[in-house]
Structure formats: structure tokens, C-alpha cells
C-alpha atoms as a printed R data frame, in Angstrom:
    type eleno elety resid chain resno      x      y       z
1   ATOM     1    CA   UNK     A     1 35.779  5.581 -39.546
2   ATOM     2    CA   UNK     A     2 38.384  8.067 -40.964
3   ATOM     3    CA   UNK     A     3 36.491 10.468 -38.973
4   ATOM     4    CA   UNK     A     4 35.919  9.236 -35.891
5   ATOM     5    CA   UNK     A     5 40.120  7.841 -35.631
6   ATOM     6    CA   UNK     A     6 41.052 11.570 -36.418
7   ATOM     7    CA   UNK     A     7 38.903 12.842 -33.782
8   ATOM     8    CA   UNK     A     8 40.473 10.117 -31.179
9   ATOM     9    CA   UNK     A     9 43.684 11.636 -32.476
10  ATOM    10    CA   UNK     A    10 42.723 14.827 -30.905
11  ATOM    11    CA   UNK     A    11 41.393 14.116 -28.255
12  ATOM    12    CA   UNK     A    12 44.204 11.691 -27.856
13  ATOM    13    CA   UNK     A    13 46.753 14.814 -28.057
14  ATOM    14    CA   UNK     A    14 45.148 17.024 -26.055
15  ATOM    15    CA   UNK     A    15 44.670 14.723 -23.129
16  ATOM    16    CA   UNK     A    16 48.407 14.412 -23.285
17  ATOM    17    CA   UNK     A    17 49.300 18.291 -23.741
18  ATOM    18    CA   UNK     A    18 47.243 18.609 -20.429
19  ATOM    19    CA   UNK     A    19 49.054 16.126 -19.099
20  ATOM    20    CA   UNK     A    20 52.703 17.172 -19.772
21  ATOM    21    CA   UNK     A    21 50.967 21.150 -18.910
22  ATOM    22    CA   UNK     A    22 50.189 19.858 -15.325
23  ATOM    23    CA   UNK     A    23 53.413 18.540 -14.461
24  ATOM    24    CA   UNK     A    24 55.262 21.107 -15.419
25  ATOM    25    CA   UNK     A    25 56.717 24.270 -13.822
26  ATOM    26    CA   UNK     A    26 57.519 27.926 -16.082
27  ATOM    27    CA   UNK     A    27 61.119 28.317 -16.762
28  ATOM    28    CA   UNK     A    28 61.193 31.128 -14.634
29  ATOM    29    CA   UNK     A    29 59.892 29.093 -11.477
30  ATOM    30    CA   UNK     A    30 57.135 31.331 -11.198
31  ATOM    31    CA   UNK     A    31 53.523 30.176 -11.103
32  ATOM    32    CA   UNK     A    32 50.269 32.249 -11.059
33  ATOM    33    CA   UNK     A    33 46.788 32.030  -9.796
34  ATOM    34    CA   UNK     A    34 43.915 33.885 -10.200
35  ATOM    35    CA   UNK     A    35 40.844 32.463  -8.738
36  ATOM    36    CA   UNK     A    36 38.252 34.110 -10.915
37  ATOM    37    CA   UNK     A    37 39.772 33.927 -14.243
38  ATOM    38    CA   UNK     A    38 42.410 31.445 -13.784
39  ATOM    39    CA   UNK     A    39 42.007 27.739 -15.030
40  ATOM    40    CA   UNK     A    40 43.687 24.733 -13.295
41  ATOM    41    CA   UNK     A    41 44.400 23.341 -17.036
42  ATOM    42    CA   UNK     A    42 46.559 26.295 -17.943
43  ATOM    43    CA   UNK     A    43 50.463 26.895 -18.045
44  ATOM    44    CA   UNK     A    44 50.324 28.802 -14.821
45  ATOM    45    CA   UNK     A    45 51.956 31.975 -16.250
46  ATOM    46    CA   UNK     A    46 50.870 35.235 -15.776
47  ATOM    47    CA   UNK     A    47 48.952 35.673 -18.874
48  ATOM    48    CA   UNK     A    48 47.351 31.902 -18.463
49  ATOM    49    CA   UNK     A    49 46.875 31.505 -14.062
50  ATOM    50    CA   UNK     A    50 45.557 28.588 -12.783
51  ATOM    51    CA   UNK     A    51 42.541 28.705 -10.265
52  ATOM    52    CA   UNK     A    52 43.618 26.670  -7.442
53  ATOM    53    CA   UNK     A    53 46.055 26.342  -4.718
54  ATOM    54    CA   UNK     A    54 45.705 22.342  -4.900
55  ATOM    55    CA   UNK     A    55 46.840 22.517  -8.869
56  ATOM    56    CA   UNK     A    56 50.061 24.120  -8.058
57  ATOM    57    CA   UNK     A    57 50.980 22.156  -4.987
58  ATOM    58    CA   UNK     A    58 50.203 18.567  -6.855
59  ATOM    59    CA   UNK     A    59 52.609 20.807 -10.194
60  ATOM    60    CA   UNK     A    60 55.344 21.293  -7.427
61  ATOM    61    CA   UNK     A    61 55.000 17.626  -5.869
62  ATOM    62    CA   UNK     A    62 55.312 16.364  -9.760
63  ATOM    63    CA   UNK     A    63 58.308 18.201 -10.654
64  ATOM    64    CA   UNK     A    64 61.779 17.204 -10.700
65  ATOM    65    CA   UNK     A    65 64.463 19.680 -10.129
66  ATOM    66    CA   UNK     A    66 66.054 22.370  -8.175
67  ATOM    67    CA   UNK     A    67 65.888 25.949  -7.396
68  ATOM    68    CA   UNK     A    68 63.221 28.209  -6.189
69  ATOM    69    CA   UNK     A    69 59.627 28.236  -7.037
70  ATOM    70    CA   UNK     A    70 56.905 31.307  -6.496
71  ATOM    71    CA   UNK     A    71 53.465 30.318  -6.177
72  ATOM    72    CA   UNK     A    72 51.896 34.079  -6.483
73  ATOM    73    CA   UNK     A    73 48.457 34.444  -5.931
74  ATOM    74    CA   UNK     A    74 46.387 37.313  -6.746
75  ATOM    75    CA   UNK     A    75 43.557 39.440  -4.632
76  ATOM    76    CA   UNK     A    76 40.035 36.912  -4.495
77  ATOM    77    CA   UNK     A    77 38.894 34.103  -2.614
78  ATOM    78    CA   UNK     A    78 40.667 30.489  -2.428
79  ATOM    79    CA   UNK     A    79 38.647 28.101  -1.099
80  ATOM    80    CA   UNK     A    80 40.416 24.945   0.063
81  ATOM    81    CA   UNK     A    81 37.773 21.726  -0.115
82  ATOM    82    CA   UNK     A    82 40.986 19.294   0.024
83  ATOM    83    CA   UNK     A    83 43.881 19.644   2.118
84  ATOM    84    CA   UNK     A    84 46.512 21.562   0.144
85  ATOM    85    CA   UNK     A    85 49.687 19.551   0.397
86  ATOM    86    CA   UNK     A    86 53.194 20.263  -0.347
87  ATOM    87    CA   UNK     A    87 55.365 17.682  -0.046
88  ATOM    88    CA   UNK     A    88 57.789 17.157  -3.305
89  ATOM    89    CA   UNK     A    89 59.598 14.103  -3.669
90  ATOM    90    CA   UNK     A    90 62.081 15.583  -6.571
91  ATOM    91    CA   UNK     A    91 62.437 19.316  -6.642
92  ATOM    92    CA   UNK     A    92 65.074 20.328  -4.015
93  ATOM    93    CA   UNK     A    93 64.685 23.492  -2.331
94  ATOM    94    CA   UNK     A    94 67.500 25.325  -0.121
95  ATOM    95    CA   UNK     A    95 68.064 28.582   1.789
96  ATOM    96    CA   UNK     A    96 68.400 30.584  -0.763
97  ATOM    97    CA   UNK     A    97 66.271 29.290  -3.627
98  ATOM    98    CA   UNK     A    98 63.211 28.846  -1.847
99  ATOM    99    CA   UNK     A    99 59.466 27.508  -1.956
100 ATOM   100    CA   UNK     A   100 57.382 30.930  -1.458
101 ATOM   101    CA   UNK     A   101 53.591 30.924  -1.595
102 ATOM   102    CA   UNK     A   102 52.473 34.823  -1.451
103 ATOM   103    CA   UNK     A   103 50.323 37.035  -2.458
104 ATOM   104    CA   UNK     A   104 50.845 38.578  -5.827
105 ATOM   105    CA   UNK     A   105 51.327 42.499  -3.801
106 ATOM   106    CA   UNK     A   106 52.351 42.291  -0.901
107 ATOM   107    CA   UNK     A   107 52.063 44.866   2.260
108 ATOM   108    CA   UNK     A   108 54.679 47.164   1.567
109 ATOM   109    CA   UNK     A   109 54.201 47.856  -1.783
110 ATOM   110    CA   UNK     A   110 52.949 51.482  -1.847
111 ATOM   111    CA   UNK     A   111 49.808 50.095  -4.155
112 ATOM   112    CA   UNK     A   112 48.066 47.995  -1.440
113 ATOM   113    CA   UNK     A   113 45.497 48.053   0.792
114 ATOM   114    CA   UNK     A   114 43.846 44.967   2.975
115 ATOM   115    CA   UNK     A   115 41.374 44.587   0.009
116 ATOM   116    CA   UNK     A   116 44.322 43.462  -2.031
117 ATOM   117    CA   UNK     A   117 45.348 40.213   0.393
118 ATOM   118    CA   UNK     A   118 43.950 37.028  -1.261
119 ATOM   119    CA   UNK     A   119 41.719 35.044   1.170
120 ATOM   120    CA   UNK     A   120 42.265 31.977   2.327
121 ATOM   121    CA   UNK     A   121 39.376 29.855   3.999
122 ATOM   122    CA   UNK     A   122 38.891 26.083   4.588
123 ATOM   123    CA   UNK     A   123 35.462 24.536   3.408
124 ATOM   124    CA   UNK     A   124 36.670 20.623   3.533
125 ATOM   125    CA   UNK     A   125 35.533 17.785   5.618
126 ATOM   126    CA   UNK     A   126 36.609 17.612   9.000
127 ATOM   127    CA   UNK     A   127 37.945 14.162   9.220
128 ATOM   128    CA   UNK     A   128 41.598 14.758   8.716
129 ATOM   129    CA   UNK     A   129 44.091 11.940  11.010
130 ATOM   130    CA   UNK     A   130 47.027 13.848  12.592
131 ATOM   131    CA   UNK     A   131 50.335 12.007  11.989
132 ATOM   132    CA   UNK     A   132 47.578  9.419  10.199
133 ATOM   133    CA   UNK     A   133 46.300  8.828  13.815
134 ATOM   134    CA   UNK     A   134 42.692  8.701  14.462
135 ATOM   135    CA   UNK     A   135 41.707 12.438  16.153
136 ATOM   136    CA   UNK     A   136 40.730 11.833  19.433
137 ATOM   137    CA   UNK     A   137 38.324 15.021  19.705
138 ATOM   138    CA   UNK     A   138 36.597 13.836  16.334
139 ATOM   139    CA   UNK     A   139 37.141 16.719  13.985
140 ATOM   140    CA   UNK     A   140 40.227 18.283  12.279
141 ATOM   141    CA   UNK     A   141 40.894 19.385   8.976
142 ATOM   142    CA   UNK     A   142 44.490 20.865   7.623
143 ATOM   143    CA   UNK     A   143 43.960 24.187   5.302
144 ATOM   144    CA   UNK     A   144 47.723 24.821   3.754
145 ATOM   145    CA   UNK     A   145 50.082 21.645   5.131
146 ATOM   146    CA   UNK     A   146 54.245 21.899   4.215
147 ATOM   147    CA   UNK     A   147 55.975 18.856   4.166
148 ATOM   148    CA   UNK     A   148 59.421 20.141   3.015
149 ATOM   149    CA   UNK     A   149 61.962 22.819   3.977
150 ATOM   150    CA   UNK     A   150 62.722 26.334   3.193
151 ATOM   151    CA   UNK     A   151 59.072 27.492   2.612
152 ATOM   152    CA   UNK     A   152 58.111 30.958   2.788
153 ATOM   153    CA   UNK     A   153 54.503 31.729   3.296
154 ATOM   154    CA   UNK     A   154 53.757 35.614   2.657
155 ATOM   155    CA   UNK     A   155 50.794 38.403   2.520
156 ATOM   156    CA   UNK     A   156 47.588 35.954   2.862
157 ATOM   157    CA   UNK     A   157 44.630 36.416   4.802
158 ATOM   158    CA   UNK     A   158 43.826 33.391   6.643
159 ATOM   159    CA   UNK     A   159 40.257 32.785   8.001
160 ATOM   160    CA   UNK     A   160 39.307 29.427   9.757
161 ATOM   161    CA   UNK     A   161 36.006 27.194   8.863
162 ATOM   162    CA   UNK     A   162 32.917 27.894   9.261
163 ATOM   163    CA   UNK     A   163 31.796 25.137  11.862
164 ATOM   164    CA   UNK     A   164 30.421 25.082  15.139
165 ATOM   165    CA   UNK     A   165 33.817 24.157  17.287
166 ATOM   166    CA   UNK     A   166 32.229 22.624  20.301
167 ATOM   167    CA   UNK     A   167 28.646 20.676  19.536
168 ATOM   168    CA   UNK     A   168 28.889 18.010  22.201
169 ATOM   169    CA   UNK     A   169 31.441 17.560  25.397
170 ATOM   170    CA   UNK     A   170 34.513 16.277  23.890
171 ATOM   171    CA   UNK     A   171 34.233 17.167  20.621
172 ATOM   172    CA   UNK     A   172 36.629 19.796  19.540
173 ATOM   173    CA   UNK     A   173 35.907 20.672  15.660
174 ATOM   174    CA   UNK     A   174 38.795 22.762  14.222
175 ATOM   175    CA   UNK     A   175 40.526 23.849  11.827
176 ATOM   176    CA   UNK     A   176 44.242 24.440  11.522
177 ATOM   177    CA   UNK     A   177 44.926 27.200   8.563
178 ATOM   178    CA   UNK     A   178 48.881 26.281   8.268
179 ATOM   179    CA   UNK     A   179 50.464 23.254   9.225
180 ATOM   180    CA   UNK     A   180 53.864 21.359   9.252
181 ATOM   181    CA   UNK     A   181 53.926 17.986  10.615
182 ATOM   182    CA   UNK     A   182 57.940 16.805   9.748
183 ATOM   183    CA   UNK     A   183 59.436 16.753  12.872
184 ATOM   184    CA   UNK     A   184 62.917 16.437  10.726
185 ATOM   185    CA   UNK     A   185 62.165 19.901   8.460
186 ATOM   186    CA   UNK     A   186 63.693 23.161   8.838
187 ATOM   187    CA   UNK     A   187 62.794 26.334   7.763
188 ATOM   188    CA   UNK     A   188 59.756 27.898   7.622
189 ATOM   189    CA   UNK     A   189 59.140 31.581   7.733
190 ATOM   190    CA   UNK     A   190 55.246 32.923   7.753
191 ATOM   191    CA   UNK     A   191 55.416 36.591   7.375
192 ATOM   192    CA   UNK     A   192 53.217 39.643   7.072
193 ATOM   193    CA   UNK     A   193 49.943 37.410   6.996
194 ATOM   194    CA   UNK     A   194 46.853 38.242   8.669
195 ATOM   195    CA   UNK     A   195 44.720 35.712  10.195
196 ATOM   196    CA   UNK     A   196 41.714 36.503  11.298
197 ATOM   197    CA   UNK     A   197 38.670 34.196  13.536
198 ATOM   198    CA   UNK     A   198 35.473 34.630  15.067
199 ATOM   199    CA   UNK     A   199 34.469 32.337  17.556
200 ATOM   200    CA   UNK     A   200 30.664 31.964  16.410
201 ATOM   201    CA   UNK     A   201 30.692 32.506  12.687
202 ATOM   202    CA   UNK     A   202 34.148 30.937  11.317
203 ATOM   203    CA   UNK     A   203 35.839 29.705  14.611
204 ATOM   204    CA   UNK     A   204 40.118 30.229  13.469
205 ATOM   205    CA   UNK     A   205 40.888 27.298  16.111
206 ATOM   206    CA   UNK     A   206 45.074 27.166  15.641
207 ATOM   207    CA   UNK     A   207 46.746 29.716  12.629
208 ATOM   208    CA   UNK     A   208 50.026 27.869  12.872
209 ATOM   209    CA   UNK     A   209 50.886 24.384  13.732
210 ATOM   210    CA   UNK     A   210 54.233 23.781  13.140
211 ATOM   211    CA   UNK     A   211 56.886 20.870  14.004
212 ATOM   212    CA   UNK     A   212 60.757 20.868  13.227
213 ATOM   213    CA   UNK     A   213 63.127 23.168  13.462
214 ATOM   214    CA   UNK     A   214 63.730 27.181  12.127
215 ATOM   215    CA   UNK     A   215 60.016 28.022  12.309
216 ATOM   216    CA   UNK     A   216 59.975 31.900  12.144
217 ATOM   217    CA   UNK     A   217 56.988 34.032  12.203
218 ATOM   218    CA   UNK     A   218 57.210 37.910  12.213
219 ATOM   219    CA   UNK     A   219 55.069 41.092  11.038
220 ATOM   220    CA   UNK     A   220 51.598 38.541  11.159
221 ATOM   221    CA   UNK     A   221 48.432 39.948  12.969
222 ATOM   222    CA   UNK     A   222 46.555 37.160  14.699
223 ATOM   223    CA   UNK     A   223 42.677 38.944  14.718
224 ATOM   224    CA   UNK     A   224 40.272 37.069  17.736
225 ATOM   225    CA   UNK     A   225 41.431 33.468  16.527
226 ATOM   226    CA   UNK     A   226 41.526 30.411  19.277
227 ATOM   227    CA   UNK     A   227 45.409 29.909  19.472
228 ATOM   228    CA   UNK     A   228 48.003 32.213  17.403
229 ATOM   229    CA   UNK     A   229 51.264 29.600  17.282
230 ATOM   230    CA   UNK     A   230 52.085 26.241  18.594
231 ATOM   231    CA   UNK     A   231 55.843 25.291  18.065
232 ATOM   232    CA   UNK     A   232 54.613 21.649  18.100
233 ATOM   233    CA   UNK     A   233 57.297 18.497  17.534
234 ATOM   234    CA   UNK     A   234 60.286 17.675  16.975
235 ATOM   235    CA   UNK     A   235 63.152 15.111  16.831
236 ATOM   236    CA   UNK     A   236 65.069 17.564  19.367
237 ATOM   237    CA   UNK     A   237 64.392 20.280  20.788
238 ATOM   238    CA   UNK     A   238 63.824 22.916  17.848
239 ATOM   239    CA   UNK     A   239 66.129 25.746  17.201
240 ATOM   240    CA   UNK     A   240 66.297 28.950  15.638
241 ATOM   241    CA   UNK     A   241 62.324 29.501  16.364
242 ATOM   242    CA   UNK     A   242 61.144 32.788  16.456
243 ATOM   243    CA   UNK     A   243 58.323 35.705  17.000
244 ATOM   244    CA   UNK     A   244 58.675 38.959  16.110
245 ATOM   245    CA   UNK     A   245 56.757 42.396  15.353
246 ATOM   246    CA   UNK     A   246 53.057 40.361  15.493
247 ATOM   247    CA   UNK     A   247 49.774 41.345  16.608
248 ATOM   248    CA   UNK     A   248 48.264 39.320  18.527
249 ATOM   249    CA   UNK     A   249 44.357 40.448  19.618
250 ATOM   250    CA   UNK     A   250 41.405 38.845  21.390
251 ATOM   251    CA   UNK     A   251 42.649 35.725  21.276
252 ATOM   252    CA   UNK     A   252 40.518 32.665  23.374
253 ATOM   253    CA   UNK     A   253 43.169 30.200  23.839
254 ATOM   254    CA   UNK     A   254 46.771 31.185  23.982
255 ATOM   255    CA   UNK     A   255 49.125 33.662  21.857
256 ATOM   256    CA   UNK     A   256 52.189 31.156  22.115
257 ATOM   257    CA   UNK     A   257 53.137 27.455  22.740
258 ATOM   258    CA   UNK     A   258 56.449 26.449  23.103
259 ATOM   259    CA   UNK     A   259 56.219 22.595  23.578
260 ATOM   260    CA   UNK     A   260 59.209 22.246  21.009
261 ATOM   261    CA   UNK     A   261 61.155 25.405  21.001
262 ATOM   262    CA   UNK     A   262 64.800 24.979  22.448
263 ATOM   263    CA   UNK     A   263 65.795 27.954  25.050
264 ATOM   264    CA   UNK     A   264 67.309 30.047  21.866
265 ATOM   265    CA   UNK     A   265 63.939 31.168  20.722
266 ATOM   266    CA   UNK     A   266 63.314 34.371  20.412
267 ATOM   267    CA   UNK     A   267 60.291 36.389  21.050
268 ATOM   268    CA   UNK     A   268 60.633 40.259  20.636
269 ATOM   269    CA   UNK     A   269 58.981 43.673  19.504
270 ATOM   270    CA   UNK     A   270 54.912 41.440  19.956
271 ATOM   271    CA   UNK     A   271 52.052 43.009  21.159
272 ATOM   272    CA   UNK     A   272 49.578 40.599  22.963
273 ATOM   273    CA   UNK     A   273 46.156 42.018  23.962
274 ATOM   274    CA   UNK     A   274 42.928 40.443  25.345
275 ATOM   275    CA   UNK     A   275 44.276 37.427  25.984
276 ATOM   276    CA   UNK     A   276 42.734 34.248  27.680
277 ATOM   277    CA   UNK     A   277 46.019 32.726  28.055
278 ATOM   278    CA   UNK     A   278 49.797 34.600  27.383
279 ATOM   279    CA   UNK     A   279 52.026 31.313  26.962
280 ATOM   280    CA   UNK     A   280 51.425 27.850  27.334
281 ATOM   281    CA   UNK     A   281 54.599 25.651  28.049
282 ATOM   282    CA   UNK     A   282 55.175 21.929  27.532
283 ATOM   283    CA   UNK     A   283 54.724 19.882  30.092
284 ATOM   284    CA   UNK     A   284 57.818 19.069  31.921
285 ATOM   285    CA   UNK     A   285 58.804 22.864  31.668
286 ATOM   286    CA   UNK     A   286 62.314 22.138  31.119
287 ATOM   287    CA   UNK     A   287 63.033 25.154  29.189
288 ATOM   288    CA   UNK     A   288 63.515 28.964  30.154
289 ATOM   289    CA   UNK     A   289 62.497 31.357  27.502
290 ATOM   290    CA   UNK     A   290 63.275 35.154  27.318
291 ATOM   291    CA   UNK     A   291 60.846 37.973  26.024
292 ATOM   292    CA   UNK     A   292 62.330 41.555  25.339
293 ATOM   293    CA   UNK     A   293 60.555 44.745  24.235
294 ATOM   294    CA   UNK     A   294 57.003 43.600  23.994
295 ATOM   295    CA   UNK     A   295 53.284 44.943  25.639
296 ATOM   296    CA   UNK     A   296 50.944 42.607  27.039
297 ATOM   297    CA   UNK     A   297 47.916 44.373  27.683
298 ATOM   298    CA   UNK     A   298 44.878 42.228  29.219
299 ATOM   299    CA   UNK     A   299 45.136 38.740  30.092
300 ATOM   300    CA   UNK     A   300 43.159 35.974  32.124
301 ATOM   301    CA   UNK     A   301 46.699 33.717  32.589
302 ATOM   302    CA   UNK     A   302 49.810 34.678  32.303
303 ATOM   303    CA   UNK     A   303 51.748 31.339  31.761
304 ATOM   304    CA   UNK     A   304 50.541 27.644  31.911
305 ATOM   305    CA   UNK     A   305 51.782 24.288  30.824
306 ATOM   306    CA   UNK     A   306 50.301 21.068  28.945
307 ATOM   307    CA   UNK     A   307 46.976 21.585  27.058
308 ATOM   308    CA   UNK     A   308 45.989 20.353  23.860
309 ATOM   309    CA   UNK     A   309 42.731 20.964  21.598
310 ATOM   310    CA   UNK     A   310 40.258 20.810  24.315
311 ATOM   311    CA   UNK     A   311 42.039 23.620  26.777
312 ATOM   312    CA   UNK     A   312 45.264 25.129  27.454
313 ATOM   313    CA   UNK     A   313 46.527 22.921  30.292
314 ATOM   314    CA   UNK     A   314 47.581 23.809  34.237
315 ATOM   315    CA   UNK     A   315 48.843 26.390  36.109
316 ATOM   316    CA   UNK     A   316 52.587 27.013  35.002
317 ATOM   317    CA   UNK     A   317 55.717 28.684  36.161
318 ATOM   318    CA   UNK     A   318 55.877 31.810  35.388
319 ATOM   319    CA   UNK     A   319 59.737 31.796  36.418
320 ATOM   320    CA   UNK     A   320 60.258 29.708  33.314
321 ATOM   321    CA   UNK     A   321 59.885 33.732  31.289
322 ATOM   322    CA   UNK     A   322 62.526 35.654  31.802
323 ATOM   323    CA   UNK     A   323 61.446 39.314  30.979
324 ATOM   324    CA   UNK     A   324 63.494 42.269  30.323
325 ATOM   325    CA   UNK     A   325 63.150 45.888  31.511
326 ATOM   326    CA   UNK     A   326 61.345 46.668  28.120
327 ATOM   327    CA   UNK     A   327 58.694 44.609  28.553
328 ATOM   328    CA   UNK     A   328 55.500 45.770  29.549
329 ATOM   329    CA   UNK     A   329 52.820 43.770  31.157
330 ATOM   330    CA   UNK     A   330 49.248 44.990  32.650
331 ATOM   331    CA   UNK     A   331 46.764 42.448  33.660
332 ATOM   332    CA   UNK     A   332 44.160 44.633  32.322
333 ATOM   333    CA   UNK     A   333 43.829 47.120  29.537
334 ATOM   334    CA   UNK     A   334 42.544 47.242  25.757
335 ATOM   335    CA   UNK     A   335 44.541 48.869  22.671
336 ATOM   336    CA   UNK     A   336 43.302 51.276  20.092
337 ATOM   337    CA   UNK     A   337 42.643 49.197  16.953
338 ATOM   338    CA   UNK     A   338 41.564 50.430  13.888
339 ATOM   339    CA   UNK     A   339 38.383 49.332  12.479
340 ATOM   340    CA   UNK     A   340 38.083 51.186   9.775
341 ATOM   341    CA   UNK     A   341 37.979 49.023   6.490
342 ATOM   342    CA   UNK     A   342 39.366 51.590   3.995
343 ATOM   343    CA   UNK     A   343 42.096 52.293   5.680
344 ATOM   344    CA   UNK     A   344 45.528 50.637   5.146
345 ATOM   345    CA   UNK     A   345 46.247 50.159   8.776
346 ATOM   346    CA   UNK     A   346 43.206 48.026   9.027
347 ATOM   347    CA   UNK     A   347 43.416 45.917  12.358
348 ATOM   348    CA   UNK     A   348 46.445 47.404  13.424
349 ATOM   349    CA   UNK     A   349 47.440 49.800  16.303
350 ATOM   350    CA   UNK     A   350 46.584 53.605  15.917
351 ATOM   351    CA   UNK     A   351 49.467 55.797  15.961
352 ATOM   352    CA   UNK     A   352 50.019 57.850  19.042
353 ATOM   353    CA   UNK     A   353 48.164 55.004  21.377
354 ATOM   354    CA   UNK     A   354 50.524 52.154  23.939
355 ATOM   355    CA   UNK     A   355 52.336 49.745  21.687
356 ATOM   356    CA   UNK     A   356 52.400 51.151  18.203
357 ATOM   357    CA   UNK     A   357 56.222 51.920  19.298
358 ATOM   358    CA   UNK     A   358 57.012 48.130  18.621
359 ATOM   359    CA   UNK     A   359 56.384 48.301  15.313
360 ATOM   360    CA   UNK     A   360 54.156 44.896  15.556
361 ATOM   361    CA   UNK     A   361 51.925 44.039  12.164
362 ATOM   362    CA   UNK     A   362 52.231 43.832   8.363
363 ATOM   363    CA   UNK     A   363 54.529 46.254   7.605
364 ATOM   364    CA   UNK     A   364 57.795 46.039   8.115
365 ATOM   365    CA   UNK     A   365 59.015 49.662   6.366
């Protein structure tokens, strides 16, 4: 008996050191993964990772506190077969002490190379409910989904699902890699990410789907995916919205939809090429939108209005853009990407060819 209470003892204690482990964030704020080595049990330190991106969101949604947190992940492949969530109910972020998920080197550090960017790609059930409504075109699933403000999301490589998208008229089956659905929250930057689609083998159907306000994105390369960014909802119309310096190639749907964004976004220094549609608008095209030094190089429509999941809507203004004298548009044309996978400009514009100028891609030195 003496033996068997001392080993319920242990257990006992260990059960709760996992416990207390799992709720808890390092000292430093800083929490590491490694998805080979790392172990969703562990402290989440450098020297002891954990393996998943769903153990440190539930670690942040546990903890109670303030000041920023760093979720780094290193090179390897994160497969997401739940909807990562982070929505804390007791850590307060701000401005300046931030939520950052990002890869552990980053693009501008003179040691990497695209090998380096850890890989994101969805793998769960497609029967996620949008705004807990039932989906109307009967298959969605959320990869990475931010439910609070000041979020930084850097130096990932996003792939879709690997699904056929279209099996049967009306069905749309997609994935959507990053998400926010607040229409309240402010604040979220996605920078120097690459996401990357193909429309037979792992169909990239919308990178970023975000609501509320301050949503920036800048220095991301969007590689043959369906739709690059829809500025979705929001409580009013959402401010301080941005693109800048991204790539935007091949893409089957549109490169940008501003159904939210008020008239002081900004979209500058983009390159947009192969495109099925350039811009989609919302609906009642109330808002005028100005573009400044930017290529758009191939394109089947330059600006429409509406759309959803199942197409990109109607015929739109085009008066509703307001384009400066550095902007370059050509209904037809192709740029010079590289293809070569040991290089470090890996899906980005050769030097010396039209729109490397603008600087648009990963690297922002």
C-alpha cells in the first residue's frame, strides 16, 4: 500500500508541475518552438521548446499579465490540425510591448536563406463557422486566427491546405492562413512573410483576412495564391490600413480588397503581376483610394466591386483609384522571378529587370 500511495504521490506532483509549466510564460516573455525536438510539456525556453503553435497560444490565453510576449519559432514544419487561436482574456498587450509570433531568423539577418523560414500549413477539418455562422459555401477552416491587438506576425512561410477548392457548384473549400475576426481590434502588422499557393496541389484560397482597424502589411510576397488581402469588417470604417513593398504574383482572385479600409489607406512601393483581378472594392464604392509608386504588370480586371468566396464581384469604378504619375500599369506583361531555390532572392524580382526599383519583398535593408 506504502508503495502504491508513494507512487500516486508522484504521479500526483508531476501532473501538477505540468500543469503550473503550461500556464506559464518565461520571465523574459520569450517562448520557443522547435517542431522536431521541441515538446509541448516543456518550459518553452530555448534550451526546453515546445512543439506546437497551439501550446503557446492556449500558454498566452492562460496567462495573466502585461507586457510583450515573443513566440519564436525555429526553421521546420508546423502543421496546424486545430485552429490556432489567440485570444487572451488577462495578459494586456500595447503598442509598444507587443504580441509577436516570428520566425526565430528572420530575412535580414545576414545568416538566412528561404530554407531557414518555418512552414506553416493547415491540415484541419474544414468545418470552421465564420463569426460562429454556418458557412454558406460548406468548407472553411482558420490556420493562425488573432483575437487581440498589437500582434506582430513576422518571417513565416504560409502555404494553404491541401484540398480540392471547388468539388461541386457552390462549394467553395478554403482555407484562410491568417485571420482576425474583431471588428473592435487594432493593430496588426504581418511583415516579411511569404505565402505561397498552388491552385491544384495546396489551393492558398485568402493569406490574410483581417477585420478592425491598423491592419498593416508590408515586405510579404504573395506566390500564385487565390486572394493576397481582404481588409474585411469593421465597426467603422478602418483606419491606418496599409500595403507596402509586397509581391504580389500569379494570383487567381484579387491582390487587394478594401471592403473596410477608410480613404487614409495607403498602398505604395507593390508590385502586382499576373493578376486575375487588381482591386476589388466594397459594394457601395463609397470610398476613393490612392496608389503611388507601384507596377502592375498583367491583369484580366483592373478594379471591381462586391465578391465574396465564390468570385470577385462586378464590374467597378475604376475612378474610385486615384493613381499617381509613378505608377505604372500595363495590361499585359510578365516579371523576371527567380526560381532558383538556393538562392536568397528566391521568388523575388531579378535585379536589373521592371520593378525591382520598388524595393517590394522580404527584405527591407
Amino acid at each position: 500500500m506504502r508503495k502504491y500511495f508513494f507512487l500516486w504521490i508522484m504521479v500526483t506532483l508531476f501532473s501538477n508541475l505540468m500543469i503550473a509549466q503550461s500556464n506559464t510564460i518565461p520571465k523574459d516573455g520569450n517562448l520557443y518552438l522547435h517542431p522536431e525536438f521541441g515538446q509541448d510539456f516543456n518550459m518553452g525556453t530555448k534550451e526546453s521548446p515546445l512543439r506546437t503553435l497551439n501550446e503557446a497560444a492556449h500558454r498566452v490565453n492562460q496567462a495573466n499579465g502585461k507586457g510583450a510576449i515573443t513566440i519564436y519559432l525555429s526553421d521546420g514544419i508546423y502543421g496546424l490540425d486545430a485552429t490556432v487561436t489567440f485570444h487572451p482574456a488577462n495578459w494586456h498587450f500595447s503598442k509598444t510591448e507587443r504580441l509577436t509570433i516570428r520566425a526565430e531568423i528572420l530575412p535580414d539577418d545576414t545568416n538566412w536563406n528561404p530554407a531557414k523560414m518555418p512552414v506553416i500549413v493547415s491540415t484541419m477539418p474544414l468545418n470552421f463557422k465564420p463569426y460562429g455562422n454556418e458557412d454558406p459555401f460548406k468548407g472553411a477552416s482558420y490556420g493562425i486566427q488573432i483575437e487581440t491587438s498589437y500582434v506582430t506576425i513576422q518571417g513565416l512561410r504560409v502555404l494553404g491546405t491541401p484540398v480540392h477548392e471547388q468539388p461541386s457548384e457552390g462549394v467553395v473549400r478554403r482555407n484562410y492562413p491568417i485571420v482576425r475576426e474583431g471588428r473592435d481590434l487594432d493593430d496588426l502588422r504581418v511583415t516579411q512573410c511569404m505565402f505561397i499557393g498552388d491552385k491544384i496541389a495546396i489551393p492558398n484560397h485568402l493569406a490574410i483576412l483581417a477585420s478592425g482597424q491598423g491592419v498593416v502589411v508590408d515586405h510579404c510576397v504573395f506566390y500564385h495564391v487565390k486572394d493576397a488581402v481582404v481588409f474585411w469588417f469593421s465597426e467603422r470604417p478602418a483606419e491606418r490600413c496599409e500595403m507596402h513593398h509586397n509581391l504580389v504574383v500569379g494570383n487567381y482572385g484579387a491582390a487587394v480588397w478594401t471592403w473596410s479600409a477608410a480613404e487614409d489607406f495607403k498602398y505604395y512601393n507593390n508590385v502586382v503581376a499576373n493578376a486575375s483581378v487588381f482591386w476589388v472594392l466594397n459594394k457601395n464604392e463609397k470610398n476613393t483610394f490612392n496608389v503611388s509608386n507601384s507596377l502592375l504588370l498583367g491583369y484580366n480586371e483592373l478594379v471591381t466591386k462586391g465578391g465574396g468566396p465564390g468570385n470577385t464581384g462586378e464590374q467597378g469604378n475604376a475612378d474610385k483609384l486615384k493613381f499617381g504619375n509613378d505608377v505604372v500599369i500595363k495590361k499585359e506583361g510578365n516579371l523576371e522571378i527567380e526560381e532558383d531555390q538556393t538562392k536568397r532572392s528566391y521568388l523575388h524580382i531579378k535585379p536589373g529587370t521592371p520593378g525591382f526599383d520598388l524595393g517590394a519583398g522580404l527584405f527591407t535593408k
